[in-house]
C-alpha positions as CSV (number, residue, x, y, z in Angstrom):
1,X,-90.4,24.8,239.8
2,X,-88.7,21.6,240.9
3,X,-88.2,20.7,244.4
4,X,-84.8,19.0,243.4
5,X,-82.1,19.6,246.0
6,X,-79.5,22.3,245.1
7,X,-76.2,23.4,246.4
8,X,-77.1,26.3,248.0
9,X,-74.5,28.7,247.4
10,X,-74.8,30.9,251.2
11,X,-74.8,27.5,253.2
12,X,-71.9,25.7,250.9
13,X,-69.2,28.7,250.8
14,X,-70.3,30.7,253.9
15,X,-67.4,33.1,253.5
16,X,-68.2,34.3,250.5
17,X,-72.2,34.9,251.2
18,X,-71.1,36.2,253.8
19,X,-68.7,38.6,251.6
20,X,-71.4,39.4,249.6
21,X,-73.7,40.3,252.3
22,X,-70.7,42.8,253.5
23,X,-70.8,44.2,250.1
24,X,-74.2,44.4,250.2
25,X,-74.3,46.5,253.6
26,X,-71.3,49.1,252.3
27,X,-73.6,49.7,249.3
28,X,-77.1,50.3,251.6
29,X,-74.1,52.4,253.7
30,X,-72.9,54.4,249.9
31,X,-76.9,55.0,249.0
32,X,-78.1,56.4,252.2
33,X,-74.8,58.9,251.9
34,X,-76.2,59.6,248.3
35,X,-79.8,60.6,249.5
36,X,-81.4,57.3,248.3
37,X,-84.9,56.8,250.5
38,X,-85.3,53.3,251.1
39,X,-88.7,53.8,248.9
40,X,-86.5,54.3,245.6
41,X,-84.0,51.3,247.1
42,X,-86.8,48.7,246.9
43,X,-88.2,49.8,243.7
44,X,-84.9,49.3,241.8
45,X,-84.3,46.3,244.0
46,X,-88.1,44.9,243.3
47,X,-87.8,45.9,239.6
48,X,-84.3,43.7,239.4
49,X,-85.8,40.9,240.6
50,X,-88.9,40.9,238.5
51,X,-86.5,41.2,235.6
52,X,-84.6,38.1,236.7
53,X,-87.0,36.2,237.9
54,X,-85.7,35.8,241.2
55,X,-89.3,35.0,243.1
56,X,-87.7,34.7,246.3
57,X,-85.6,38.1,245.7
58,X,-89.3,39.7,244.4
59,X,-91.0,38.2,247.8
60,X,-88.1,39.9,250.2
61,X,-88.6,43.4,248.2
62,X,-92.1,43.3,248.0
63,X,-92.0,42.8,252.1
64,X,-88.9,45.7,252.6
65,X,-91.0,48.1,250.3
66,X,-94.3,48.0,251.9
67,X,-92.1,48.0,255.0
68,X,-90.8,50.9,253.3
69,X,-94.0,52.6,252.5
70,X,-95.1,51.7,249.1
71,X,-98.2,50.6,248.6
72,X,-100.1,48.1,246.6
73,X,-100.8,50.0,243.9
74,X,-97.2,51.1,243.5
75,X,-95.5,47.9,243.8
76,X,-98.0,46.2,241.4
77,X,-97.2,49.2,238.8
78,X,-93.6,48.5,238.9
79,X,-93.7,45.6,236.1
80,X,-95.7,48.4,234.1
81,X,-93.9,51.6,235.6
82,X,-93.2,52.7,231.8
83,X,-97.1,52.6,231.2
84,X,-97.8,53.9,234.7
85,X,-98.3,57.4,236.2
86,X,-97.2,56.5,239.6
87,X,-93.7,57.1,239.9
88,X,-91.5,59.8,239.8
89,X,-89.2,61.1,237.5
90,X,-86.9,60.2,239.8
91,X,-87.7,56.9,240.1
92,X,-88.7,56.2,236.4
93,X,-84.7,57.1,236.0
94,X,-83.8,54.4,238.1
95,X,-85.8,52.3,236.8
96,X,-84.4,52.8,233.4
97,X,-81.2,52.0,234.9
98,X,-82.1,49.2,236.3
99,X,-83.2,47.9,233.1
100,X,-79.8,48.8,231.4
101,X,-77.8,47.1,234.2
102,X,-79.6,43.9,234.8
103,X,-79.6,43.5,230.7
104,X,-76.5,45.1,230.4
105,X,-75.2,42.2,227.8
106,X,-77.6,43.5,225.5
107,X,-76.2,46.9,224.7
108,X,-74.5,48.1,227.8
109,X,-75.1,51.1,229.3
110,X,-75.5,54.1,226.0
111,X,-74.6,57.2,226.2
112,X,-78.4,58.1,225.5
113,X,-79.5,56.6,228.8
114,X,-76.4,57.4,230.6
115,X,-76.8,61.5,229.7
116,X,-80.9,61.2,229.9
117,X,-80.2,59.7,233.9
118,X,-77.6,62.2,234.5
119,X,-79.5,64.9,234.1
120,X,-82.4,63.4,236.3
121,X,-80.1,62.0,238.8
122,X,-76.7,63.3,240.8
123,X,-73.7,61.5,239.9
124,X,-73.9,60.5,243.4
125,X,-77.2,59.1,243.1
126,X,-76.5,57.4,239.9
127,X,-73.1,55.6,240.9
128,X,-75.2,54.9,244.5
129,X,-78.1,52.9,242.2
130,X,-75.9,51.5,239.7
131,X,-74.5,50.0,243.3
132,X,-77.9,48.6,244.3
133,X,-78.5,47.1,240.8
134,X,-75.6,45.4,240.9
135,X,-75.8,43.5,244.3
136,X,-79.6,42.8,243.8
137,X,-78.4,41.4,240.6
138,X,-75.8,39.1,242.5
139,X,-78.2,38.1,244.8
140,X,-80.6,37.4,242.2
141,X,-78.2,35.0,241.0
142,X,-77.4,33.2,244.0
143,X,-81.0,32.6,244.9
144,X,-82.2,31.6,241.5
145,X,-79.4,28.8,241.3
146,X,-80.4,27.3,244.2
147,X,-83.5,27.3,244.0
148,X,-84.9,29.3,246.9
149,X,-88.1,27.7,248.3
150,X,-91.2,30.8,248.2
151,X,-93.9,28.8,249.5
152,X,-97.9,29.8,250.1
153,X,-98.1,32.8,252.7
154,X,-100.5,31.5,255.6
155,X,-104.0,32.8,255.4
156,X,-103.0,35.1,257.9
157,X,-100.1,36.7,256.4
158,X,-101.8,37.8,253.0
């Protein structure tokens, strides 16, 4: 990707990053009163960022999940988790979700997928997700429009 300079949107309007970040905070706040491990939060939030694109937003979720407790093999079977065995029924429904709201343009979010994760998820788990989807999805946004540098880990790191 380009090394051009950007506006970067969280330095430029600091109020409203910093908005966003308080939205972001009651949300983690809404999914930990829904039951929501932070396992299943990165996943969705991983998942998101891999659909956008968002390699800076992919690098943060990849470090939060093993934080988390997922492991290589997991995170590298989210991209395939509809091919995979390793997830849950649980977490295969948020995934689907996941898919519905970050391509929600393309036919919303139907009443087929709505009623197949309502009957795998709470209604508070499911309005706590759709939550998560939709802030990783804003930050997704932010970072990809500016540009947000993911340089080489150091030998060390990897």
């Amino acid at each position: 990707m380009a090394q051009e300079r950007r506006v970067h949107l969280s330095k430029s309007a600091p109020e409203a990053y910093q908005a966003l970040d308080a939205f972001s905070k009651a949300v983690g706040r809404v999914a930990a009163d829904a039951g929501i491990e932070p396992r299943l939060t990165e996943i969705v939030q991983l998942h998101a960022s891999q659909l956008n694109g968002c390699a800076f937003c992919v690098r943060v979720h990849v470090d939060r999940g093993v934080a988390a407790g997922l492991d290589a093999d997991t995170i590298a079977q989210v991209a395939t988790w509809r091919e995979s065995g390793v997830f849950t029924e649980r977490e295969r429904a948020a995934l689907e979700l996941t898919e519905a709201f970050t391509f929600i343009a393309d036919e919303g979010i139907t009443d087929e997928l709505y009623d197949r994760v309502g009957s795998i998820l709470s209604e508070g788990e499911y309005v706590a997700l759709s939550w998560i989807i939709v802030s990783i999805n804003a930050f997704n946004r932010v970072a990809i429009a500016g540009r947000y540098p993911v340089p080489p880990r150091a030998a060390a790191q990897t």
